[in-house]
N, C-alpha and C positions, 0 to 999 in steps of 0.2 A: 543742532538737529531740529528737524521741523514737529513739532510738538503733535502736532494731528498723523505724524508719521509712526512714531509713538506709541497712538491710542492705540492705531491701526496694528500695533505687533503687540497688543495685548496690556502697555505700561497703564497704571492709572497716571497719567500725567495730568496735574491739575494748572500746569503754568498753561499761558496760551501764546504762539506765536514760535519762536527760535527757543531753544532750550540747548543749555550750554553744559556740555558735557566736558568731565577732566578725562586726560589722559595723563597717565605717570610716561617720566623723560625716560628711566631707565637707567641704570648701572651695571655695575661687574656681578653684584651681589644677587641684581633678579634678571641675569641674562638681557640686560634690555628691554625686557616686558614695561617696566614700568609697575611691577609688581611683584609683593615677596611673598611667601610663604602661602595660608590657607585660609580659606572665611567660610564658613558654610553658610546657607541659605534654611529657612525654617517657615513649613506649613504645619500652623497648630493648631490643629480641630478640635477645640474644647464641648466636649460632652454635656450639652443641655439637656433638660427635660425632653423637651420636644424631638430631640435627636435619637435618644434611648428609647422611645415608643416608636420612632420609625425603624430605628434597628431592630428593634421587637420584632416588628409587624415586616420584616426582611425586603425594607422600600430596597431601591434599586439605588447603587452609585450616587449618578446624577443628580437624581434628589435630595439626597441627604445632602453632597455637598453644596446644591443652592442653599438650603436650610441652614447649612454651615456659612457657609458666605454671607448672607440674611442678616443673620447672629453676630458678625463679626470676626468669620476667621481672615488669617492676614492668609493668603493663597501665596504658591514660590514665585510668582510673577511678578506680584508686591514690594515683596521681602526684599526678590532679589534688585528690584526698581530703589527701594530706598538704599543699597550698597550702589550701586551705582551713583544717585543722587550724590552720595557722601564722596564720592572716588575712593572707593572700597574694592570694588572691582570694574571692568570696564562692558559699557554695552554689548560688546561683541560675545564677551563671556557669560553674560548672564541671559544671549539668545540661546547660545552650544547648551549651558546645565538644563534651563528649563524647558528646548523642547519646544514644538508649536501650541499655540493656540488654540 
């Protein structure tokens, strides 16, 4: 898949040009998906200083979570970017959990 197609639905994709996605073949055991069982995806907002004085002062969403993202949090679009990456789960799937952009 075309890498700037990618950026454009939100991936941080850092390769440039084609980016080459797995797909599982599928068997009896995962109905053909090409996948079994469950993965979950993880947005982890770690509580900085600077985060707890904004919460203080009742900033709004938004900002905190720039300040979060700033900081270092991994966002579900990331997460879910590097299970993909792995063939953990597949593109399609990890558009439906997270939702737009």
């Amino acid at each position: 898949m075309d890498a700037a197609e990618l950026e454009r639905m939100g991936f941080p994709v850092t390769e440039k040009g084609e980016v080459e996605l797995k797909r599982g073949k599928g068997c009896h055991y995962c109905r053909k998906t090409g996948y079994f069982g469950r993965s979950a995806i993880f947005e982890i907002f770690p509580m900085s200083e600077q985060l707890r004085k904004q919460v203080m002062a009742k900033a709004n969403v938004d900002d905190l979570r720039q300040i979060a993202i700033r900081e270092g949090m991994t966002t579900l679009r990331e997460d879910a970017w590097s299970k993909v990456k792995k063939g953990v789960t597949s593109l399609e799937e990890a558009l439906r959990v997270t939702g737009d952009v």
